[in-house]
N, C-alpha and C positions, 0 to 999 in steps of 0.2 A: 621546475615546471611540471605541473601536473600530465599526464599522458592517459588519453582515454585508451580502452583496449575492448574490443567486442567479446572478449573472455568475460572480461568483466560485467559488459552488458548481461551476455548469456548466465552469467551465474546468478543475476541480478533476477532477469525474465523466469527462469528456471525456478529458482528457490521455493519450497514450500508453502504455503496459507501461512502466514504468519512467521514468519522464520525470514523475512527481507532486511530485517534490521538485524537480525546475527549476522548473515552474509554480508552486511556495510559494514557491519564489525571488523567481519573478520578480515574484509578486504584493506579497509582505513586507518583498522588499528586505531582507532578518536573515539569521543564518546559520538555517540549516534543521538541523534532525538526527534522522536515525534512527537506533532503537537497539534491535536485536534485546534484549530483555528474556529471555527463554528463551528454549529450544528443547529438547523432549523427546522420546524415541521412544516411541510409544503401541503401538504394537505391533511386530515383529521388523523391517518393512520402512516402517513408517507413523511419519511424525514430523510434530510441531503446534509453529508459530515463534509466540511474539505478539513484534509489533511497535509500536514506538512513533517517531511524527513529532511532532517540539515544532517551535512556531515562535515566538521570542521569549520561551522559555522555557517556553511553553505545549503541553497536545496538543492538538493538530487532528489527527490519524488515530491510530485505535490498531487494529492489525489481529491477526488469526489466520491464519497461513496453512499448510495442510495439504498435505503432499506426499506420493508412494513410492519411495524408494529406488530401487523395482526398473522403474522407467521413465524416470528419468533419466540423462544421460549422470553416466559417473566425474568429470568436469571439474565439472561442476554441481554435486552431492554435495560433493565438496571442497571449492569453495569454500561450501554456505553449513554444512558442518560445520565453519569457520571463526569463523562467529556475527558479520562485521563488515560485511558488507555485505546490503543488501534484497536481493530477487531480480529484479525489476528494471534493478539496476546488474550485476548478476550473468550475467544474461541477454546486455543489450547488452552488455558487455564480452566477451563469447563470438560477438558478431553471430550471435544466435540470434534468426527471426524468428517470433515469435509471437502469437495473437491473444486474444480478450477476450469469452466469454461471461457475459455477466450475467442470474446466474441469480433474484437481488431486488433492488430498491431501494427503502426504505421511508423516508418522512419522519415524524418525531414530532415535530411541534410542540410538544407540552406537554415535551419533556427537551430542544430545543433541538440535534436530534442527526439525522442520516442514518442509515441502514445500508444498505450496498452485499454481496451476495454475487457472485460472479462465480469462473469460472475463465483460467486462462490457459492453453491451447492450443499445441501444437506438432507440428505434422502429422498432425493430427485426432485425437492423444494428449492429454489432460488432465496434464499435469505440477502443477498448485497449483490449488487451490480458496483463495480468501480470502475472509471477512469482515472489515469494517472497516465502524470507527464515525467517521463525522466530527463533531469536533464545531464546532458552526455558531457555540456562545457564543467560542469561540477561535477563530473563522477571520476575524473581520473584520479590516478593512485600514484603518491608522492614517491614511489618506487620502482617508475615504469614496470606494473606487472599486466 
């Protein structure tokens, strides 16, 4: 039986811009995968990604993440109008060094679920605002750790 562990949440919450799927790595030991599900433009310059992380074939994050066109670099745009990699992996691949305002984190115990709001930051630019849902019923560790 899998066992969730708020260890696990916290190194989850904690982990770096882009480095959340090493940490399901390391925790899971499985392959990880993200899988851009859409990407739409909501307005001329505004576009909304939902994202999805399985682990073992399950999701443990499903996110949204909102960006503008007209603040990011052309290299950036490119790749995630690509649709195959997070922004995360997108980021560090660019050694772009960025930071992490969280703007809520809310627990609901009765659905068994996190929600984290946060931005990602790049010289006091807001480039991604995300929401993500973790889910805690899929996050436990076949090892009680």
């Amino acid at each position: 039986m899998k066992v969730f562990s708020e260890d696990l949440l916290n190194k989850i919450l904690d982990a770096p811009v882009g480095k959340v799927i090493s940490v399901l790595r390391d925790i899971h030991d499985c392959d990880i995968k993200l899988e851009v599900i859409e990407q739409n433009t909501v307005l001329p310059n505004q576009f909304v990604r939902k994202v999805s992380i399985t682990a073992h074939g399950f999701p443990v994050i499903k996110a949204n993440v909102k960006f503008d066109s007209t603040v990011l670099p052309e290299v950036i745009m490119a790749e995630l109008l690509k649709k195959k990699q997070g922004v995360g992996d997108i980021l560090n691949a660019n050694n772009i060094n960025t930071t992490r305002n969280i703007i809520s984190l809310n627990r609901n115990h009765d659905k068994n679920k996190v929600t984290r709001e946060y931005e990602i930051i790049h010289n006091g630019i807001i480039w991604f605002t995300i929401i993500e849902e973790i889910r805690l019923d899929n996050l436990g560790s076949d090892n009680n750790s």
